[in-house]
N, C-alpha and C positions, 0 to 999 in steps of 0.2 A: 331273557335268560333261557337258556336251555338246559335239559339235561346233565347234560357235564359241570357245567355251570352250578346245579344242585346241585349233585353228589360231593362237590369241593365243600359247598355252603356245609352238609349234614355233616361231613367229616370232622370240618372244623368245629360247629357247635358242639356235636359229639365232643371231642377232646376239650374245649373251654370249657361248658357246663358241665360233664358228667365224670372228665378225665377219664375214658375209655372211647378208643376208637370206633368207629363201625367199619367194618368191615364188608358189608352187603351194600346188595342195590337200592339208588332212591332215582326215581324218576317221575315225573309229571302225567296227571291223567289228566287230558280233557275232558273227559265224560263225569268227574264227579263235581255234584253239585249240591246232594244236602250232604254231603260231609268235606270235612277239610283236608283229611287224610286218611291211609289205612296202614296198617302192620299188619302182615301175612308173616304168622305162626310157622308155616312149614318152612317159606322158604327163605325168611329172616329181612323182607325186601319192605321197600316202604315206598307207599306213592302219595303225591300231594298234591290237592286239587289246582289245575290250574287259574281256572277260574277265581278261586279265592288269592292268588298274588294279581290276576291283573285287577282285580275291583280292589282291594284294600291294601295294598304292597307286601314289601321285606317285612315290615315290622309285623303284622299279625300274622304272617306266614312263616315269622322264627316260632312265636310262641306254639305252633301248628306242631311245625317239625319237631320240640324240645315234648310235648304233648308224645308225638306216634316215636320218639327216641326214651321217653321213660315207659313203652309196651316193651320196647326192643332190649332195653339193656337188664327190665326187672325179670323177662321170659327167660333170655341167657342165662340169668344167674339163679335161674329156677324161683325165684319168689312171686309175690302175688301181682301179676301185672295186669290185670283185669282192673275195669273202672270202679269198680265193689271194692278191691281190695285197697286198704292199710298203707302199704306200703307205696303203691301207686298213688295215690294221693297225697301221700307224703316226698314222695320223690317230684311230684309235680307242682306244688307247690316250693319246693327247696331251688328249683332249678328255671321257677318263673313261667311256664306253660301256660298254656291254657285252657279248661275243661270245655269249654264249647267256643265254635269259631261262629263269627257272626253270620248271618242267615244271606245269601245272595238274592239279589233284587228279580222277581220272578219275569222279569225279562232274558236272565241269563240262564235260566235253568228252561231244557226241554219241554216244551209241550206239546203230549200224545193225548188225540181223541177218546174218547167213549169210546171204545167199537162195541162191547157188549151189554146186556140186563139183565138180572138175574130178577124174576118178578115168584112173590111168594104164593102158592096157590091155595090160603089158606086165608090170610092177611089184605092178599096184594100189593104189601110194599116193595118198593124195586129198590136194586141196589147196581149202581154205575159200576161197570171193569172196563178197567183197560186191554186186560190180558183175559182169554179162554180160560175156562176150567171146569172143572168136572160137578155139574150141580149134584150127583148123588151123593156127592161128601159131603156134604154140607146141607143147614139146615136155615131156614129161619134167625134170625137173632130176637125176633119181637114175639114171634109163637111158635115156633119150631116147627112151621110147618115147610111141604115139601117144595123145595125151588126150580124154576120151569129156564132154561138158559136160551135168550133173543138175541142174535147178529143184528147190529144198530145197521142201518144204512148207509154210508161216509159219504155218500156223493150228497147228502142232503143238508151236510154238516161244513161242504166247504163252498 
């Protein structure tokens, strides 16, 4: 399935489940993996993970799409389409969705090193990052004491 391929699939669910068209873009992401799909607010567009049609098929990847199609059509009509709201919950339930997509098997999801440590200079507890960042913002979670930031080695790691 591609692309195009979706957008027919959203269009039509859209009009059988919800009797309103969609109008905007749906296309496939490769890159997501702890979620099933998204709805982008601005620009009314919806992407669906790919990964979760090829591990589990059409069937849990309708209830996906009807899922990021009750953000789409409850934002339009200006009511509450957030997971908190009311109305969302009740449209998602009425139309068969489903509030969480199952979890993919952590072979299929990215795995990025350690690169850095964040170690407490108070405590000494360390804490793993993936990603750089600024230890003066931050403090401690165990004593709030001040955090010292260590570039991990990679060559040691692979």
């Amino acid at each position: 399935m591609d692309d195009r391929q979706l957008q027919l699939w959203v269009e039509k669910i859209s009009l059988s489940s919800f009797g309103r068209p969609f109008q905007h873009q749906a296309r496939f992401n490769r890159r997501l993996t702890a979620t099933g799909g998204r709805y982008f607010t601005r620009t009314h567009d919806i992407e669906i993970s790919w990964a979760q049609y090829e591990q589990f098929g059409a069937e849990d990847v309708e209830k996906i799409i009807k899922h990021e199609l009750c953000h789409y059509h409850l934002h339009l009509m200006k009511r509450g389409y957030q997971h908190r709201d009311a109305d969302f919950q009740n449209l998602l339930a009425q139309v068969g969705g489903t509030r969480y997509c199952q979890s993919l098997p952590a072979s299929m999801k990215r795995k990025e090193p350690y690169r850095y440590k964040l170690v407490c200079m108070g405590c000494k507890v360390e804490y793993m990052r993936k990603r750089k960042l600024d230890p003066t913002k931050y403090a401690c979670g165990k004593c709030r004491g001040k955090l010292k930031l260590y570039a991990l080695d990679l060559q040691k790691n692979s």
